[in-house]
Structure formats: structure tokens, C-alpha cells
TIGU-722955 format. One line per 10 residues: number of its first residue (from 0); their letters; for each residue x, y, z of C-alpha. Coordinates in Angstrom, 2 decimals. Example, Ala and Ser with C-alpha at 12.3 -4.5 7.8 and 13.67 -1.06 7.14 Angstrom:
BEGIN
0	as	12.30:-4.50:7.80  13.67:-1.06:7.14 .
This chain:
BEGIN
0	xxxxxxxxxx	-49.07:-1.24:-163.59  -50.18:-3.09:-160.16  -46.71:-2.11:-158.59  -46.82:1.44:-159.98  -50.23:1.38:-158.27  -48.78:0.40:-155.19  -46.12:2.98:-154.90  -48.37:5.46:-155.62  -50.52:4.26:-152.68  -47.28:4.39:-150.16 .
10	xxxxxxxxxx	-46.17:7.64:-151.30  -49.57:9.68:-151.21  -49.47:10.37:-147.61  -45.58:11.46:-147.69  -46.92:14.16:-150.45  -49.67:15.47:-148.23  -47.81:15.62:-145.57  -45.15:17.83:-147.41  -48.04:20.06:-149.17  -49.07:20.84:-145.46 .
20	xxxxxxxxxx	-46.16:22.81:-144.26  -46.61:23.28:-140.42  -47.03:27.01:-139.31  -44.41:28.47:-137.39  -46.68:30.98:-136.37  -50.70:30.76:-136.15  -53.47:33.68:-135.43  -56.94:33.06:-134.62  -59.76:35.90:-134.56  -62.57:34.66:-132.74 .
30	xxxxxxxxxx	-66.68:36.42:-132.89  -65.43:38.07:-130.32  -62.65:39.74:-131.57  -64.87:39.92:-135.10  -67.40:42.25:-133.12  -64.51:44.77:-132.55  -63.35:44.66:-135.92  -67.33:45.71:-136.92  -67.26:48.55:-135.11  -64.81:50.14:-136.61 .
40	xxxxxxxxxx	-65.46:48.65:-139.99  -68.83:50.03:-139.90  -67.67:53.54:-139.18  -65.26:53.00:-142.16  -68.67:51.78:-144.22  -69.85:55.22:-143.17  -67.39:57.31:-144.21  -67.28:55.80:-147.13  -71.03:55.57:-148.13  -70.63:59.81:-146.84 .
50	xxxxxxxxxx	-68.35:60.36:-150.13  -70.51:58.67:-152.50  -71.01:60.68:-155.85  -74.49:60.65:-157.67  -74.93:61.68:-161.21  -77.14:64.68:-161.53  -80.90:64.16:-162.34  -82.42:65.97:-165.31  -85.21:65.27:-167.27  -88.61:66.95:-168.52 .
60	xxxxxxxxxx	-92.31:66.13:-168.13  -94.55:68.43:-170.71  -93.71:72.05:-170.05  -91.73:70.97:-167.18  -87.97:70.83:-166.85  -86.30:70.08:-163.91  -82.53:69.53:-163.17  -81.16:67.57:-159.38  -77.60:68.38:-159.06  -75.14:68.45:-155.93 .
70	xxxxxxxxxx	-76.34:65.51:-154.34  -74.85:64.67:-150.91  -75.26:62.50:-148.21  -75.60:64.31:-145.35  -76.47:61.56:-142.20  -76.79:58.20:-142.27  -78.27:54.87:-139.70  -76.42:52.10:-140.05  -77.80:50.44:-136.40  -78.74:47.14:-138.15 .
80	xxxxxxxxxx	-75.50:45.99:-139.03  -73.89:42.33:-138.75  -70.43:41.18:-139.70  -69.95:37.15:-139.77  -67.73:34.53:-140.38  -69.30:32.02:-143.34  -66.92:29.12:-144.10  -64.76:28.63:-145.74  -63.16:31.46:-146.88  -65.67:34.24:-146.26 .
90	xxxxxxxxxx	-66.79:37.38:-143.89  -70.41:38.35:-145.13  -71.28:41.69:-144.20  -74.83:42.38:-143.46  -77.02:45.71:-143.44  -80.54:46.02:-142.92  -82.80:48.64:-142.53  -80.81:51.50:-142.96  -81.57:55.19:-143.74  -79.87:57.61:-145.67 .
100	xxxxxxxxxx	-80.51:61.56:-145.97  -79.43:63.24:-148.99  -79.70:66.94:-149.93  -79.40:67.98:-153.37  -79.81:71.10:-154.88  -83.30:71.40:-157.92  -83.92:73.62:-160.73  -87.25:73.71:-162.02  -88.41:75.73:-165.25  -92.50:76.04:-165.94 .
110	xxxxxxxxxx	-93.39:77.91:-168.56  -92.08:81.12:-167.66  -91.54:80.25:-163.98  -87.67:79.38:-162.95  -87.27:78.08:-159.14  -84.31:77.53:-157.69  -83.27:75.73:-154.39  -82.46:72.79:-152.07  -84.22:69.70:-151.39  -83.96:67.17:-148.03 .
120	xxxxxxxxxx	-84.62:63.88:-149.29  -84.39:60.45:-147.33  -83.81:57.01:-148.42  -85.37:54.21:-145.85  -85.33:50.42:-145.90  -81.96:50.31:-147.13  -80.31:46.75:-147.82  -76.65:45.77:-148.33  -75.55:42.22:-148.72  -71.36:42.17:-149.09 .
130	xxxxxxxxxx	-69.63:38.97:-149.53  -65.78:39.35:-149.16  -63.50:36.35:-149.75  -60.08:36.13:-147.80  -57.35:34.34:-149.83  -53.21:34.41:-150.15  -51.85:36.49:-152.90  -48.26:35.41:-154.65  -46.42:37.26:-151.77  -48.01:35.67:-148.64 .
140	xxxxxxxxxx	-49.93:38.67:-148.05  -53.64:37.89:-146.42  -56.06:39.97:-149.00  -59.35:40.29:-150.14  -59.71:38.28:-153.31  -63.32:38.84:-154.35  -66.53:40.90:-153.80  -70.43:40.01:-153.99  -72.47:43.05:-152.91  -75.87:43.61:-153.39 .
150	xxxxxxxxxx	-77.91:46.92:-152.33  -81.84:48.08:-152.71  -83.35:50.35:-151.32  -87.11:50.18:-150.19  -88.32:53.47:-150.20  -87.37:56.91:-150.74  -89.00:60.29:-149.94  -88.59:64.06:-150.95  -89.23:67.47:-148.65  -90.39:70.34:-151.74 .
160	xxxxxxxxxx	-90.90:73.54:-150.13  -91.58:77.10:-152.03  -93.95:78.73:-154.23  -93.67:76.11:-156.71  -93.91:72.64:-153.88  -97.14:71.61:-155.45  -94.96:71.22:-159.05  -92.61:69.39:-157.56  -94.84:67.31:-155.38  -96.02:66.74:-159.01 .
170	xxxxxxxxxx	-92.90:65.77:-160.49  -91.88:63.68:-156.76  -92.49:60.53:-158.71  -90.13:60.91:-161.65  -87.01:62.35:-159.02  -87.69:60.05:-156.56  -87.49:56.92:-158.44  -84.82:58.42:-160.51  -82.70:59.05:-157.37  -82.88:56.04:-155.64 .
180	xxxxxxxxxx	-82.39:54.10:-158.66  -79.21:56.58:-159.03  -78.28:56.10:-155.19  -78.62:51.92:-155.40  -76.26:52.00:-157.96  -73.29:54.32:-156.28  -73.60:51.70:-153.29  -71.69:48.82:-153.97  -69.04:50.40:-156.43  -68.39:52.56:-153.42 .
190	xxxxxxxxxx	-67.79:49.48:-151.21  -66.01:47.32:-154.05  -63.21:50.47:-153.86  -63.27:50.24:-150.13  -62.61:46.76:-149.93  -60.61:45.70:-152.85  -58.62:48.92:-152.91  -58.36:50.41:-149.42  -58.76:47.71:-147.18  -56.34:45.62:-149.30 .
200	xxxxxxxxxx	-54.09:48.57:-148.75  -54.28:47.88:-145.09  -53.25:44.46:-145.43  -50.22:45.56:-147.24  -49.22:46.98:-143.96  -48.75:43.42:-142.12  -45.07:42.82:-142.20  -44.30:39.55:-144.53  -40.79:39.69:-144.81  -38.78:42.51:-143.05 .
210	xxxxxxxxxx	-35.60:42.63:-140.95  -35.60:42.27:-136.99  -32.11:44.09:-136.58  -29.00:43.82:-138.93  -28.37:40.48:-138.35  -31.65:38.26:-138.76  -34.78:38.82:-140.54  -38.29:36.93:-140.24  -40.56:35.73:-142.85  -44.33:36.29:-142.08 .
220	xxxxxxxxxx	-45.37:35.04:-145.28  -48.79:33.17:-145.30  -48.51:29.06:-146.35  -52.32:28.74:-147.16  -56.07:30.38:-147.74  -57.06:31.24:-144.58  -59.34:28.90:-142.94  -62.90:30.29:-141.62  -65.23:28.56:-139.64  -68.34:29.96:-137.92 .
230	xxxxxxxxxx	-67.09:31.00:-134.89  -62.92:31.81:-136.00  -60.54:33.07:-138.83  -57.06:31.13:-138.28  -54.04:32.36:-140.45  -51.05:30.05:-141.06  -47.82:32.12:-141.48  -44.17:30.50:-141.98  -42.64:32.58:-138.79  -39.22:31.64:-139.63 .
240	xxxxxxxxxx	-36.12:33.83:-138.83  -33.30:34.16:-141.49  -30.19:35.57:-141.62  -29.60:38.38:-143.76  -26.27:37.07:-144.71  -27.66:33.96:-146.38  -31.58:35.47:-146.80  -32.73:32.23:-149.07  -31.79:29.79:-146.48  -34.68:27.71:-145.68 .
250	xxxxxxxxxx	-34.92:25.78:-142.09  -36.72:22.56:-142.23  -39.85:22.30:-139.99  -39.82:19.61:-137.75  -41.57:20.82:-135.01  -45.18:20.02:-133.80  -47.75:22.40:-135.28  -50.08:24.93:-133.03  -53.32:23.44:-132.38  -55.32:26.45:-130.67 .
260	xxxxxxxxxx	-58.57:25.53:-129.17  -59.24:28.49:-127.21  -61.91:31.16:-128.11  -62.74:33.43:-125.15  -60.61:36.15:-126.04  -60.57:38.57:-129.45  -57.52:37.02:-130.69  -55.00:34.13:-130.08  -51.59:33.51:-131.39  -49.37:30.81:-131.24 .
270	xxxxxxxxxx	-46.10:29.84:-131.68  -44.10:26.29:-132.19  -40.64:25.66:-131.04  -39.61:26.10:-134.32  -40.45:29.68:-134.44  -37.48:30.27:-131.66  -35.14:27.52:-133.07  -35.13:29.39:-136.53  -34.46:32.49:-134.59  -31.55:31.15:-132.64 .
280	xxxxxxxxxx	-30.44:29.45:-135.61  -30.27:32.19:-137.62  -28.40:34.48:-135.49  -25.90:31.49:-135.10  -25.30:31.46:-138.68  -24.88:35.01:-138.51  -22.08:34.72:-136.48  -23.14:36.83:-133.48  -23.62:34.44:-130.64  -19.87:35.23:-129.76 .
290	xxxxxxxxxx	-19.37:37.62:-126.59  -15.70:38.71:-125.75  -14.57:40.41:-122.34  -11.04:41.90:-122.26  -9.10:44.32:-119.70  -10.64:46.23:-117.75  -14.47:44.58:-119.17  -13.92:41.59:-117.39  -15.39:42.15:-114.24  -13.17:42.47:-111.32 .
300	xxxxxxxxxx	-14.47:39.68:-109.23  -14.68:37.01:-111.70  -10.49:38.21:-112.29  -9.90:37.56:-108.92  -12.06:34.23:-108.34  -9.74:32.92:-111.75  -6.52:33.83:-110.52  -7.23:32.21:-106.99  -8.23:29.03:-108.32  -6.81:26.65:-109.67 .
310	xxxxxxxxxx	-6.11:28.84:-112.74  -3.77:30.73:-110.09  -0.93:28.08:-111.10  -1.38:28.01:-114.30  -1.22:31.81:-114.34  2.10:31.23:-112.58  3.46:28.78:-115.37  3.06:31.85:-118.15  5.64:34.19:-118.12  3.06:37.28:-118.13 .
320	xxxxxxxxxx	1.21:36.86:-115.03  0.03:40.51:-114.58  -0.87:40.44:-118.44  -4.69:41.52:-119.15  -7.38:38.58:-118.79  -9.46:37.78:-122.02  -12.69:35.79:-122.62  -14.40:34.70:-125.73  -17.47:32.84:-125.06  -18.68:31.43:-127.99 .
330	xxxxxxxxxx	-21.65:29.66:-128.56  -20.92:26.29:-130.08  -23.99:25.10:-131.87  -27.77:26.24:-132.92  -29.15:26.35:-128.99  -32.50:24.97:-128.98  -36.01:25.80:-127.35  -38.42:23.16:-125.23  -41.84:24.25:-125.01  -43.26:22.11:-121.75 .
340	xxxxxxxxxx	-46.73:22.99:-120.01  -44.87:23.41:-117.13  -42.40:26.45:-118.36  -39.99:27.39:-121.51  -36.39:26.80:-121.59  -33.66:26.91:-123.97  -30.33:24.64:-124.15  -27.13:26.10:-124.78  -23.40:24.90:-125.79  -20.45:26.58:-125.33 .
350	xxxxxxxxxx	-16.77:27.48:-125.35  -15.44:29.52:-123.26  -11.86:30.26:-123.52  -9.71:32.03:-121.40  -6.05:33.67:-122.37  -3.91:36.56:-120.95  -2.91:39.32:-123.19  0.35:40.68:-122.80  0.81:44.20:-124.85  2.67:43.83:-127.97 .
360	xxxxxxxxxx	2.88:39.93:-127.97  0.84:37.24:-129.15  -2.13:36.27:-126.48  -1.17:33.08:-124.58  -4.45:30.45:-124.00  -4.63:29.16:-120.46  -8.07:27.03:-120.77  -10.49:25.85:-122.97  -13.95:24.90:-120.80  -16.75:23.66:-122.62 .
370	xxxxxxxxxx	-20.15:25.10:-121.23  -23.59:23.14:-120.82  -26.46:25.39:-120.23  -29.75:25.42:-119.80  -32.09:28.86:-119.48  -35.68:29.57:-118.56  -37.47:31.55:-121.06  -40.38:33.95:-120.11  -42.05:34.61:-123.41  -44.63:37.81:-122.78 .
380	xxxxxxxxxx	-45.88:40.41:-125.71  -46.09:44.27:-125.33  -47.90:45.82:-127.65  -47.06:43.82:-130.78  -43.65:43.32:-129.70  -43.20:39.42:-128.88  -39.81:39.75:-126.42  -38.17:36.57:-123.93  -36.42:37.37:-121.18  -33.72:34.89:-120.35 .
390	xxxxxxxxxx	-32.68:33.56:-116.82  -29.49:31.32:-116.51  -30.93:27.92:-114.28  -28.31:24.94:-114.89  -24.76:25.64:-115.51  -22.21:22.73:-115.90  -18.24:23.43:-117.22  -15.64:20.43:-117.77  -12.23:21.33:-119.48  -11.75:19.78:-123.46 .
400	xxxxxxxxxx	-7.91:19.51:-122.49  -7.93:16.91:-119.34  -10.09:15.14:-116.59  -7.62:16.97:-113.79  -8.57:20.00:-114.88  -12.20:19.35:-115.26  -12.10:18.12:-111.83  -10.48:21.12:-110.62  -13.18:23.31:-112.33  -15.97:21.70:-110.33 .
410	xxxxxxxxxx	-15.21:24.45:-107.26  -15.49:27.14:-109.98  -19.05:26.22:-111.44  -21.61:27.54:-108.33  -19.32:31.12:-108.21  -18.72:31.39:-112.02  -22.61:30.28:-112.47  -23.52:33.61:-110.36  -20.84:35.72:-111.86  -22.47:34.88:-115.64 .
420	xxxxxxxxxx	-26.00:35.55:-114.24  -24.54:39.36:-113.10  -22.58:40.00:-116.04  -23.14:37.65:-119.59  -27.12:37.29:-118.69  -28.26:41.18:-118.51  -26.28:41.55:-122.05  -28.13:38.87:-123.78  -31.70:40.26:-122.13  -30.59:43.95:-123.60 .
430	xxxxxxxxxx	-30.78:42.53:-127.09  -33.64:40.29:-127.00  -35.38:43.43:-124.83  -36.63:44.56:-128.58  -38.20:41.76:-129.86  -40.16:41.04:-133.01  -43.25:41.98:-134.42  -46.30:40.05:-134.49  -47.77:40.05:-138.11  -51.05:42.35:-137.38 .
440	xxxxxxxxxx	-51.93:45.66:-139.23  -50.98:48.87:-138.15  -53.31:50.75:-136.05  -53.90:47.32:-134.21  -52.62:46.39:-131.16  -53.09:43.83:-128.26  -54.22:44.30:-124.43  -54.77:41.87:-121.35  -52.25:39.30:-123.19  -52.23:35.89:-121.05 .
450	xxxxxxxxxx	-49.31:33.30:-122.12  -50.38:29.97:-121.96  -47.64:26.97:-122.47  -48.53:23.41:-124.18  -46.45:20.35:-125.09  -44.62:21.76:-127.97  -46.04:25.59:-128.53  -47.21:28.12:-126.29  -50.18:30.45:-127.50  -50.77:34.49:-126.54 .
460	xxxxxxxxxx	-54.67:35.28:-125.87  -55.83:38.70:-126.04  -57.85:41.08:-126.96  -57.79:44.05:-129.73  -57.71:47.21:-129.59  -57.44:49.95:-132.47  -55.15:52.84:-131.37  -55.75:54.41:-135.05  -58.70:54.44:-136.77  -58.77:52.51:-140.29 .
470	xxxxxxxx	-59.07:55.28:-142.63  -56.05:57.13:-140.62  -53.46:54.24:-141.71  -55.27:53.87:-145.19  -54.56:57.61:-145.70  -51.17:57.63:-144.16  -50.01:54.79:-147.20  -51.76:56.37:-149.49 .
């Protein structure tokens, strides 16, 4: 039992450390970017609280009937308004003193007196007290879980006017409580919709899993609850690449996980080195990182430089000299990123093979050169497109076949380095010029982004702004 004990004891921080996937990708919202989201939450509220539906009034006091029908709100003040973050898995949203007008139209029978018309009425001091928890449903999808709410209203008053106002000034006391008790209750049902049903519709619009292009996909998939604090919201997503050939492969994390400690802007995001290694990886299982240049693609002065080299005599030892050039560059193994404070850069291996093509006859291989390279990454996000644009900075060739030859290849590395920059490097940049998405809903997008690089992950501050209104993308997926 002791030793059990024991064992137990070694192997508990192991299983911790394995429920705690790191994040590929993180997001914090900070107050600041919480205030934005307010605004146009609160003119969401509005519209929302606008479309409420109150049953109609009816009711009779001695020889009086009345009848309140067609109630609708008609303005409303929402000025007092506060939306917070309450640890640790909460936004409480907060209104106070609020006022909303109503008009509704009244039918009033006395004796043998029938009225008919429309009454302003106004409904002041109003309170609501929404609690909405933030959780991780089954799919990795950030939604609202649960819903406190909690609306009064303090006091409510009626306009009468015509021949019969003194009747109804009469009967003010039995419509007026009997519409605000009517109009408390039509509050919070309206807001549970809005949240649990439209907002959570929003939500459904940040990509989890999608494709990038039709080799790779990426898996946005939250790992945990999010975690809320007083001051920020941080999300944990996977932000792993796959490729679509083999879509359940799974790349272990080693990487060191995105601490972000910044909170001046709206919004921060941050990504490990093992966001771009399962990207790179990916597309290396996929069998793309393979480039091939043949006639008249291979560029005219990297033909020339070969055959005046030292490949010239081996070009004279194969009995098709003027035979077509061909090159297959082929990437060797999954490069891999280094995120430094001082700049990104990604290591590459390589083969590049070189053979002449003669029509109708089998291609004849001069050289196989193996390739060492390293490239400087500049990581930078527009709009909610995260895109790197590559620059070749150490090159280094040796042959696989002999140290004479590798030695004779040294005079070809500064030309052949400046002949891959013009040529291989502007491909490469054309297909990473897309980019991927960063996991944020649609309607949302980022300005004055700032990259910032750390030992191991480099984090994007910015701040939000909404190029479509909330209930525009709600009805859009509706």
C-alpha cells in the first residue's frame, strides 16, 4: 500500500502536467478592449429590449372596463450601463437607472360611455442585473453557458388625455402596476434569448476547425473554460495546423506556452513556436514543400552560372549537353521556427537536385547538393489575416556524392544564394501572402497591431474595431 502510495506521489505531477495542454494559440481581452465590446453590446441590449412583447392589460373595476393592448416601446436610456469582468468565469452586466417609454393603445367602457385611444406611459428607475458565464462546449467553441438576470423597475407613470382622463386617472393605479409588473417580466426572457440564443450564434461564427487552402487545415478548438480575472478574459485554443490528407493527426506540444502580461491595448494574441512548426509540419506531410524548375522556368542566369562552373565539365561528360536543365528542390525534413526577442527565423533542409532532360530519353542526374538554410520571418497581421513574409539570410550547399565536389560548390553558394532570393523566395512569399485566420467573430477586426517577440512566442497587441454591427452578423446566420 506504502509503495502504491509512493507511485502515486511521483506520477501526480506527470498527470497535471498532461491535463494542462499548452496553447498553441492564446487571446487576451483586456477592460479596455471590454469597454468597446459594451458599446456595441449595449446598442444590441437596445434593440433588443425595443422588440419586447407585453401581454395586453384588461381588467374591470365596478362599472368600469378597460382593455391596454399594442404595447410598444418606443425610446429608451440606457446611460447607466457597466459591463465587467467577475472571476472566474463571468461578465456581469450592469444597468441602473434606466427609463423606458411605452405607448399602448386603451379602451375604456363606463356605463354607456366607450373611449378609445393611445396612452404615453414611462417606466423610470429601471434595474437589470445579468450574470453570463463563459465556458467550452463539446466542440471547442467559446459560449455562453448560463444566465442570472434580474430586473425591477422603480416607478412607472401614465399620460390620460380626453374627455374621459379623470376615469382613467382613476383607474392609473390598477394599469400602472399591472404594466410594469407586465414589463419586469418581458425583461430578462428578452435578454436570456439574446444571450443564450443570438449571441451564442455569434460565437458559432469563430472558426474552430476549417481549412487554410487544400493542403493544411488548423484547429482553433478551445482546450479549457476560459479564464477571467478582473482586469482580462484569456482564451486557450489548440492552434495546430493539420493536413487534410491525414486530418486526425495530432502533433505533440513541446513548445513553451504564451505567457502574456501586457494590458494596454483592447486585445492581445499570442502565438508559440509550435503554432508555426505544426504549420510547416503539416504542409510537409502533405507533400508540397517540393518546387521543380524545368526548361525554359529555370531562370536564364542561374543556367548559365551552372554550366560555367564546375558543373560545366560534368555537363561535358553527358552525352546531351544542350539537353534542358531541371531542378527539384525538395525540402528534406519538418523546417522549424525560433522565436528569439531579438527576431524570428526558420531553419530549413534541403535537396536540391539537378539533371538535364534530353526529349524522349530518360533524364540523366548530374548533382545531388544538400541545402542548409536559415530564413528571417516577419510575422505581421492584416485584418484578421496572420501572414510571414520570408527572407533567405544563411545559405550553405555541400554535395551528398563527394568532398571534391563539395569543395568545388563553395564558389557557387554567394551567386546561387542571390539567384534563390530572386527566384525560389518571391514563390514561397506568394503562398504564405494569404495567411490564416485569427479565431475572432465576424464583424470583428483588429487595428494599430504592434508585434512584439519573446523567448519562445511572440504576441500581436491591438485594438478592436467592429466593421459590422452585432445584430447584422446575427441576422446574416440566421
Amino acid at each position: 500500500m506504502a509503495a502504491g502510495s509512493c507511485l502515486l506521489l511521483l506520477l501526480l505531477p506527470s498527470l497535471v502536467t498532461a491535463s494542462h495542454s499548452p496553447p498553441g494559440c492564446k487571446i487576451r481581452i483586456t477592460s479596455k478592449g471590454l469597454d468597446l465590446v459594451k458599446q456595441e453590446g449595449l446598442r444590441f441590449v437596445e434593440q433588443e429590449l425595443q422588440n419586447i412583447t407585453v401581454s395586453d392589460l384588461h381588467g374591470n373595476e365596478g362599472q368600469f372596463q378597460y382593455n391596454i393592448s399594442q404595447v410598444k416601446v418606443t425610446d429608451l436610456q440606457l446611460a447607466f450601463s457597466d459591463l465587467n469582468f467577475q472571476p472566474q468565469q463571468h461578465l456581469v452586466f450592469n444597468i441602473n437607472n434606466a427609463s423606458i417609454s411605452l405607448r399602448f393603445r386603451r379602451q375604456l367602457l363606463y356605463w354607456f360611455f366607450y373611449d378609445i385611444g393611445s396612452i404615453n406611459a414611462s417606466a423610470d428607475g429601471v434595474h437589470i442585473y445579468t450574470v453570463l458565464q463563459l465556458a467550452k462546449d463539446e466542440a471547442g467553441h467559446l459560449k455562453i453557458s448560463n444566465m442570472t438576470c434580474n430586473a425591477s423597475i422603480a416607478r412607472m407613470h401614465a399620460g390620460f388625455s380626453g374627455t374621459l382622463r379623470k376615469v382613467y386617472e382613476f383607474l392609473s393605479t390598477f394599469i400602472v402596476t399591472g404594466m410594469r409588473f407586465l414589463l419586469s417580466q418581458q425583461i430578462c426572457p428578452s435578454l436570456e434569448h439574446a444571450s443564450l440564443v443570438l449571441l451564442n450564434s455569434l460565437l458559432d461564427t469563430v472558426p474552430v476547425r476549417n481549412y487554410v487552402d487544400e493542403h493544411v487545415g488548423i484547429d482553433y478548438s478551445l482546450l479549457r473554460d476560459p479564464s477571467i480575472s478582473t482586469d482580462t478574459l484569456d482564451l486557450d485554443f489548440k492552434g495546430m495546423f493539420f493536413p487534410r490528407v491525414r486530418e486526425d493527426q495530432e502533433l505533440e506540444n513541446h513548445a513553451v506556452e504564451p505567457v502574456i502580461k501586457e494590458t494596454e491595448r483592447m486585445v492581445y494574441v499570442a502565438f508559440s513556436e509550435y503554432f508555426f512548426d505544426s504549420a510547416m509540419h503539416s504542409y510537409f506531410q502533405a507533400g508540397v514543400l517540393t518546387m521543380e524548375l524545368q526548361g525554359e522556368k529555370v531562370p536564364k542566369d542561374l543556367e548559365v552560372l551552372l554550366r560555367a562552373t564546375f558543373f560545366g565539365t560534368i555537363f561535358m561528360l553527358s552525352p546531351s549537353v544542350d539537353a534542358p536543365l531541371r531542378l527539384v528542390l525538395q525540402v528534406s525534413a519538418p523546417p522549424r521556427c525560433t522565436i528569439k526577442p531579438s527576431g524570428t527565423s526558420v531553419s530549413v533542409s534541403a535537396f536540391l537536385n539537378i539533371s538535364l532532360v534530353p526529349p524522349d530519353r530518360p533524364p540523366v542526374q548530374l548533382s545531388s547538393m544538400a541545402m542548409e538554410t536559415k530564413l528571417s520571418a516577419k510575422v505581421f497581421l492584416q485584418g484578421k489575416a496572420l501572414r510571414v513574409q520570408l527572407d533567405l539570410r544563411r545559405f550553405r550547399i555541400y554535395s551528398k556524392q563527394s568532398a571534391l565536389e563539395s569543395l568545388a560548390l563553395f564558389s557557387l553558394q554567394a551567386p546561387l544564394k542571390t539567384l534563390l532570393q530572386l527566384t525560389i523566395m518571391p514563390i514561397i512569399n506568394e503562398r504564405t501572402k494569404k495567411g490564416v485566420q485569427i479565431p475572432l467573430p465576424e464583424g470583428m477586426d483588429f487595428t494599430r497591431e504592434v508585434v512584439t517577440n519573446h523567448a519562445g512566442f511572440l504576441t500581436v497587441g491591438a485594438d478592436l474595431h467592429f466593421s459590422k454591427g452585432l445584430r447584422e452578423v446575427i441576422e446574416k446566420y440566421r
